[in-house]
N, CA, C and O of each residue as an XYZ file, in Angstrom:
480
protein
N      27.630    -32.873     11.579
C      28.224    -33.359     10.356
C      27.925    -34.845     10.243
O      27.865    -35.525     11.267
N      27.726    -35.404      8.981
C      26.769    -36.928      8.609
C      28.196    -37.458      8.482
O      29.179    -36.792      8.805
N      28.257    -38.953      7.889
C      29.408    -39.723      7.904
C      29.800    -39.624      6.245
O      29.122    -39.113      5.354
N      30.914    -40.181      6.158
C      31.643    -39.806      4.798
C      30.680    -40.351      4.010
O      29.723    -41.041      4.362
N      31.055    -39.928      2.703
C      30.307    -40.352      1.415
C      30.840    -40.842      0.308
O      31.283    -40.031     -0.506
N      30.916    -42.237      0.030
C      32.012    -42.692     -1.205
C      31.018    -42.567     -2.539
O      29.913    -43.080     -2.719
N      31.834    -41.668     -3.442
C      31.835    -41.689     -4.652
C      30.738    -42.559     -5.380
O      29.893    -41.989     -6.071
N      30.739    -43.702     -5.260
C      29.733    -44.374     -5.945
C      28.353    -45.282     -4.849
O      27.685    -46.288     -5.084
N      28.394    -44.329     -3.631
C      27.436    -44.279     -2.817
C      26.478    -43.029     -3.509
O      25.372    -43.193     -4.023
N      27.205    -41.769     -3.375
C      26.513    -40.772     -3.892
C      26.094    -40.689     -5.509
O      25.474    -39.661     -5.779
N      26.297    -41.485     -6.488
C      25.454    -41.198     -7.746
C      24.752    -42.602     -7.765
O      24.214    -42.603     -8.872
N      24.428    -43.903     -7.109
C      23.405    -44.561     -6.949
C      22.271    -43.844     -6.080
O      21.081    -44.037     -6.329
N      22.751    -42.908     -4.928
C      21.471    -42.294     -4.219
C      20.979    -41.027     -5.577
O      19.758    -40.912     -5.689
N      21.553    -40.429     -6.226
C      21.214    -39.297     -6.842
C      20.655    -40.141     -8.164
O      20.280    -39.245     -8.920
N      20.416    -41.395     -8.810
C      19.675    -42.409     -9.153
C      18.404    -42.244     -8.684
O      17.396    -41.677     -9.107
N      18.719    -42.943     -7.601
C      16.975    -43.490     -6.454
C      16.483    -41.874     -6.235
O      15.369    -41.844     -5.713
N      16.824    -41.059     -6.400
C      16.459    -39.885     -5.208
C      15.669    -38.496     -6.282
O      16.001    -37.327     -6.086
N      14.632    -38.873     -7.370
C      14.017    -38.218     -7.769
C      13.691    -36.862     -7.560
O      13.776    -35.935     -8.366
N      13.251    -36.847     -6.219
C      12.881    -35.313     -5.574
C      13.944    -34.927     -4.953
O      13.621    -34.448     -3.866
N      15.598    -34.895     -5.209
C      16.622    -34.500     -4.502
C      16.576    -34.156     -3.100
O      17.249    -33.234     -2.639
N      15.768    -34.900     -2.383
C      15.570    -34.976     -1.003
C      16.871    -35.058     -0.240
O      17.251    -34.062      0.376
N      17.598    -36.196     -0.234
C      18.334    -37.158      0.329
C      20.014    -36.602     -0.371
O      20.928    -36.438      0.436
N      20.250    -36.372     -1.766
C      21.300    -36.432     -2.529
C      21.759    -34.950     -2.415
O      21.180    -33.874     -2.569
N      22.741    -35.234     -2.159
C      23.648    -33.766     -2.331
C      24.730    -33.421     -2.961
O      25.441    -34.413     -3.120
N      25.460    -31.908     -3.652
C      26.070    -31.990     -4.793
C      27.667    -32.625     -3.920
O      28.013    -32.659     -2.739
N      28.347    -33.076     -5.290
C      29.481    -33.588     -5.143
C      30.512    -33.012     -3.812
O      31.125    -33.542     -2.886
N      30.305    -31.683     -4.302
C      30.997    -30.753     -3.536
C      30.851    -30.444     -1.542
O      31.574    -30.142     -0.592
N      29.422    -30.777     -1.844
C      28.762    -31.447     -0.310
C      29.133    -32.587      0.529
O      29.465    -32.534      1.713
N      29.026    -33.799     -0.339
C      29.131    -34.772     -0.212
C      31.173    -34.870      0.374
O      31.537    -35.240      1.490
N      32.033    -34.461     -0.674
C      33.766    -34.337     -0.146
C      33.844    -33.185      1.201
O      34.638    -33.273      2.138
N      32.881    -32.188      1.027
C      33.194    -31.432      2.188
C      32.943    -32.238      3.735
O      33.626    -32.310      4.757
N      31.440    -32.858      3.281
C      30.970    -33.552      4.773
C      31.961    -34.937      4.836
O      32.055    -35.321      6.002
N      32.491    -35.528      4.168
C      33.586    -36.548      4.159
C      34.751    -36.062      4.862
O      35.171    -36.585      5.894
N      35.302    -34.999      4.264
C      36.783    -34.551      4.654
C      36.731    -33.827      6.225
O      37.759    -33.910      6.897
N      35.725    -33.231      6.715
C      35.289    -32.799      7.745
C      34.833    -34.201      9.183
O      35.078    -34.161     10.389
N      34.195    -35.169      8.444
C      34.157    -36.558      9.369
C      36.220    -36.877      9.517
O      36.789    -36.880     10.608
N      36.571    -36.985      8.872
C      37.494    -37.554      8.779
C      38.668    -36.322      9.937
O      39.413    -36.635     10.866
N      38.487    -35.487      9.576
C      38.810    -34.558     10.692
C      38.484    -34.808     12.080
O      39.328    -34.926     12.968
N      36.879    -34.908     12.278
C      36.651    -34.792     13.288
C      36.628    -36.189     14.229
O      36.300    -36.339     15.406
N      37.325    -37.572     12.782
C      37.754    -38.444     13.565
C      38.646    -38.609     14.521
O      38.810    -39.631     15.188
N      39.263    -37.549     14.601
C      40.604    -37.436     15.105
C      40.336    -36.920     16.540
O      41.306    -36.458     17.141
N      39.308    -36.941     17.070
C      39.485    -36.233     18.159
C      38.612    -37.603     18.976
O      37.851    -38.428     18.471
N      39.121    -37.434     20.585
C      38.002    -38.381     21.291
C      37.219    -37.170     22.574
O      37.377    -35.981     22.852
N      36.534    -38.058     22.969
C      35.489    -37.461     24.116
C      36.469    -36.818     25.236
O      37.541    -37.390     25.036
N      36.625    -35.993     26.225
C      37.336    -35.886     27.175
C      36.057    -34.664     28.121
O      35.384    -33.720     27.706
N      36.217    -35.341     29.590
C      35.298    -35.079     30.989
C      35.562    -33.583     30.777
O      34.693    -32.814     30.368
N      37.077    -33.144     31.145
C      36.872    -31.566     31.219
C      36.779    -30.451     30.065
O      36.187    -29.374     30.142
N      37.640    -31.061     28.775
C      37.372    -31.095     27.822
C      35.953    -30.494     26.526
O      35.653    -29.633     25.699
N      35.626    -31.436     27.038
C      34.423    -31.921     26.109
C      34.826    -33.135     24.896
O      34.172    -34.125     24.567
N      36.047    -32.684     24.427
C      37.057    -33.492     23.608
C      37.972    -32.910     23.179
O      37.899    -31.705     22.936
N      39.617    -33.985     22.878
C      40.526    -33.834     22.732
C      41.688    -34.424     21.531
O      42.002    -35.605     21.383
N      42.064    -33.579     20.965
C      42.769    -34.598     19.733
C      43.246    -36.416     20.285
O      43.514    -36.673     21.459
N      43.257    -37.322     19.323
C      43.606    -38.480     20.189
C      45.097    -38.473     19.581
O      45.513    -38.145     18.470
N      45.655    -38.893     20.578
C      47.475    -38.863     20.476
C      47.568    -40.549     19.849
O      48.666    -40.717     19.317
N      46.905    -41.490     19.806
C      47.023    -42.447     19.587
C      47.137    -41.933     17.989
O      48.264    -41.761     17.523
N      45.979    -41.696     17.179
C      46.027    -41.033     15.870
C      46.692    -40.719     15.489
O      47.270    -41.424     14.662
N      47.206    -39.290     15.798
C      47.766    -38.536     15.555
C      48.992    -39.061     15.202
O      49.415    -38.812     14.073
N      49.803    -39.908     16.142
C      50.517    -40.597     16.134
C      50.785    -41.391     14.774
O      51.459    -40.954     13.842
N      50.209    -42.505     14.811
C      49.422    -43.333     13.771
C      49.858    -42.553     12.112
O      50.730    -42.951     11.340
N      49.123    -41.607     11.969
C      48.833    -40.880     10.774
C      50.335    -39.692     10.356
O      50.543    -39.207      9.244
N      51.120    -39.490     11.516
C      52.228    -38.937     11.315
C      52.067    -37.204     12.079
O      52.921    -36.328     11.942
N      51.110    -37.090     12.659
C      50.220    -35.610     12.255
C      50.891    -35.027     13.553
O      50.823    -33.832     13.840
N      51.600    -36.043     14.375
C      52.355    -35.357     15.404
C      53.801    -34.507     14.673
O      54.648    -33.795     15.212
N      53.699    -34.773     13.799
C      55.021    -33.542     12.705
C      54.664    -32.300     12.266
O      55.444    -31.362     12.101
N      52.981    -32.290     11.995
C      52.750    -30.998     11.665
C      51.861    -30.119     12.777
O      51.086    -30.372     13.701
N      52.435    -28.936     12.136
C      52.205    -27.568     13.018
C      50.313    -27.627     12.800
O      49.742    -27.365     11.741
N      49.804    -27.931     13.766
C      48.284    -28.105     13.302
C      47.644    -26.899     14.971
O      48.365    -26.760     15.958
N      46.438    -26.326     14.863
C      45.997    -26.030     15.859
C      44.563    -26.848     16.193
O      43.432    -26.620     15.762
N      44.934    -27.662     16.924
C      43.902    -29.012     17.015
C      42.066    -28.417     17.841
O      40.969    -28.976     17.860
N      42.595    -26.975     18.440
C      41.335    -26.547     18.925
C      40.277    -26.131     17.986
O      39.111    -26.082     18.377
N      40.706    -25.728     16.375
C      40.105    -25.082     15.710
C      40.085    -25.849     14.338
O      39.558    -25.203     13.432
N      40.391    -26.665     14.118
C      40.494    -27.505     12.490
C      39.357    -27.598     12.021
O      38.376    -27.845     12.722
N      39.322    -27.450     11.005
C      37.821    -27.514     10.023
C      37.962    -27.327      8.437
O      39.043    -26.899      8.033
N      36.947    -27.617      7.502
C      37.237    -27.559      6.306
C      36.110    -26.384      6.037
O      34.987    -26.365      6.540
N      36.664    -25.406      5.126
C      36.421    -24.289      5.075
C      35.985    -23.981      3.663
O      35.505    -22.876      3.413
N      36.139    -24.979      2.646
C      35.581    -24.901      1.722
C      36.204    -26.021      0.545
O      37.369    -26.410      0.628
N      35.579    -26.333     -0.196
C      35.844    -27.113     -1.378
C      35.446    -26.585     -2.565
O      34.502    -25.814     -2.737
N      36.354    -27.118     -3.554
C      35.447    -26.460     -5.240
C      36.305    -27.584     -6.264
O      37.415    -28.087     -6.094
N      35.669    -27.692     -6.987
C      35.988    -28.201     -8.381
C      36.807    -27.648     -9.073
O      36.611    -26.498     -9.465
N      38.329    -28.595     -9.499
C      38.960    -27.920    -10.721
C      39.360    -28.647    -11.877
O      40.495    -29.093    -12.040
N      38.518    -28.748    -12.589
C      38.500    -29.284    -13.983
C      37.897    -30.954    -13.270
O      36.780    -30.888    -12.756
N      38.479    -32.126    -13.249
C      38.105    -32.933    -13.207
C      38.390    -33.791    -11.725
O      38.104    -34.962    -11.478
N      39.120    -32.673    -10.756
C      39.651    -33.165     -9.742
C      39.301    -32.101     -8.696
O      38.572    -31.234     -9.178
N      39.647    -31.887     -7.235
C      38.874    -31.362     -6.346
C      39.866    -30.704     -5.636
O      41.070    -30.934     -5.749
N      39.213    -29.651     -4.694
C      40.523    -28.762     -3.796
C      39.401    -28.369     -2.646
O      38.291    -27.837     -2.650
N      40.518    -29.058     -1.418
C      40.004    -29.127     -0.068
C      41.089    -27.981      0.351
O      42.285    -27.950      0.058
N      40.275    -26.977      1.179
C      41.193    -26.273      1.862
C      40.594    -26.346      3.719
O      39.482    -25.978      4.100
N      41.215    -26.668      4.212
C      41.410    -26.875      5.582
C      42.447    -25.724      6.730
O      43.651    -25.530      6.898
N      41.187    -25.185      7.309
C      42.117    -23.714      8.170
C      42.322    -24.337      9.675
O      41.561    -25.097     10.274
N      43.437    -23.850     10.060
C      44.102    -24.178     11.346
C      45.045    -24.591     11.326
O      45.513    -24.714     12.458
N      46.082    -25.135     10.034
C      47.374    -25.774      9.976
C      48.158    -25.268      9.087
O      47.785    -24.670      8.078
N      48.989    -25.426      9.331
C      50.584    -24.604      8.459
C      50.487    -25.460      7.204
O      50.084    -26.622      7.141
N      51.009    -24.543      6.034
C      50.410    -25.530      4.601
C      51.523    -26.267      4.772
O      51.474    -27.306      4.114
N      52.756    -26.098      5.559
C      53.566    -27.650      5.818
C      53.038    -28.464      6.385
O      53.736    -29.352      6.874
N      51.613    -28.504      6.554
C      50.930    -29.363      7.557
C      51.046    -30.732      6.388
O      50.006    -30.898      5.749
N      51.909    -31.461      6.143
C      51.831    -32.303      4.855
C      51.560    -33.696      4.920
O      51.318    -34.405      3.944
N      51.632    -34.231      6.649
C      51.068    -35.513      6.550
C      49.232    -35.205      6.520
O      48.403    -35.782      5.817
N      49.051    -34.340      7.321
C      47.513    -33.684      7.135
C      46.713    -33.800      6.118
O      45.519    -34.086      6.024
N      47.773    -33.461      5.143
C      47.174    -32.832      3.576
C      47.420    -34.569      3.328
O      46.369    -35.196      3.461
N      47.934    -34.930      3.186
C      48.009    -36.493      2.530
C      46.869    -37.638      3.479
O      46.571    -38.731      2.997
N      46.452    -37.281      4.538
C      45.748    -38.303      5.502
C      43.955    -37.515      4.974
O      42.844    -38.044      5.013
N      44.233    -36.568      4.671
C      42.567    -36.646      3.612
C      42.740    -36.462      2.683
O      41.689    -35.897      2.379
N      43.559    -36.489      1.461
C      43.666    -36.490      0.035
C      43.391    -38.076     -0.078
O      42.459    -38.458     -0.785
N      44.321    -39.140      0.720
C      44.514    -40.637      0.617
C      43.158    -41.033      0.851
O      42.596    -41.731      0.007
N      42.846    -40.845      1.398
C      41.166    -41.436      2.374
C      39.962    -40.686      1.298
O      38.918    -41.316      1.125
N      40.124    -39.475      0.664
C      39.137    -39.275     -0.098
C      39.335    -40.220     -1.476
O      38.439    -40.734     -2.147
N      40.492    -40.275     -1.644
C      40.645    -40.906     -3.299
C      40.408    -42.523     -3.106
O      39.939    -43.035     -4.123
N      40.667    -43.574     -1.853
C      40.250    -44.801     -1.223
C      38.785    -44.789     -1.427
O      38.215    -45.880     -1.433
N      38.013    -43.583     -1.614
C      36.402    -43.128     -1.302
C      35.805    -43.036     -2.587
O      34.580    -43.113     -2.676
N      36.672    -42.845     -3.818
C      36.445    -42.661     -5.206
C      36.122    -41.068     -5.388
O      35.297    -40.738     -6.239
N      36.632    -40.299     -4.761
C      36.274    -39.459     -4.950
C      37.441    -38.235     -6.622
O      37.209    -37.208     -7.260
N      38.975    -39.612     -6.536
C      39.965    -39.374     -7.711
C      41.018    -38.171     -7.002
O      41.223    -38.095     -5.790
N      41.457    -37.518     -7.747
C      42.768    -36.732     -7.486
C      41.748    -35.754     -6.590
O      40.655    -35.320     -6.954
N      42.460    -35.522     -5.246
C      41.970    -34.418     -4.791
C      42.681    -33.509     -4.168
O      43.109    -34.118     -3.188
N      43.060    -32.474     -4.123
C      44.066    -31.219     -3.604
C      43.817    -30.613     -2.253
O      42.808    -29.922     -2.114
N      44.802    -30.839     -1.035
C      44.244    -30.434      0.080
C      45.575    -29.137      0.113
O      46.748    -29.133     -0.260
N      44.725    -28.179      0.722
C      45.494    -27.177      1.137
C      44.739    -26.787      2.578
O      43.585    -26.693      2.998
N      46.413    -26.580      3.191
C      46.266    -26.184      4.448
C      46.583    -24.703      4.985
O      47.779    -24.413      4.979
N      45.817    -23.862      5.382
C      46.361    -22.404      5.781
C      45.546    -21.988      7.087
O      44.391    -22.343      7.319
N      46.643    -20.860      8.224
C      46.268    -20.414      9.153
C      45.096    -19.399      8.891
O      44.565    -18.812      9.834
């Protein structure tokens, strides 16, 4: 997964990017964002391989919600009308600091109102 993509990063590259080489649709672009931002959350660990970081977690509130930290991922995105819907599997849809720690960070990104839903 590439690093996030702000909003008015992605329609100056889809500008420059004639042969749509490089540019990818909107919907690409919030999925591979909301998915970095996920997988910020975790650090390196020896036996592991890696492990949610408790420092974060902490931080962001995310030690409140019912999350299963072995399996988190974003599972799909789509367009609704003029605003966006992230759904993210592995957490209880009370997962609500979750849902607010990538709704906040995508809309900081220009990406505007975006809808996270969380389900097992």
């Amino acid at each position: 997964m590439g690093l996030p993509i702000k909003r008015s990063d992605h329609r100056r590259l889809q500008k420059m990017d004639t042969l749509n080489i490089f540019c990818k649709s909107d919907i690409e672009c919030i999925t591979q964002s909301a998915q970095w931002l996920l997988e910020r959350l975790y650090i390196p660990h020896a036996k592991m391989g890696c492990r949610a970081s408790h420092n974060d977690i902490k931080k962001y509130g995310l030690n409140k919600d019912p999350i299963n930290w072995g399996d988190l991922s974003v599972v799909h995105v789509s367009r609704k009308g003029g605003s966006y819907c992230v759904d993210i599997e592995e957490a209880s849809q009370d997962a609500v600091h979750l849902q607010a720690y990538i709704s906040l960070w995508l809309k900081r990104w220009g990406w505007g109102s975006v809808e996270v839903r969380t389900l097992w």
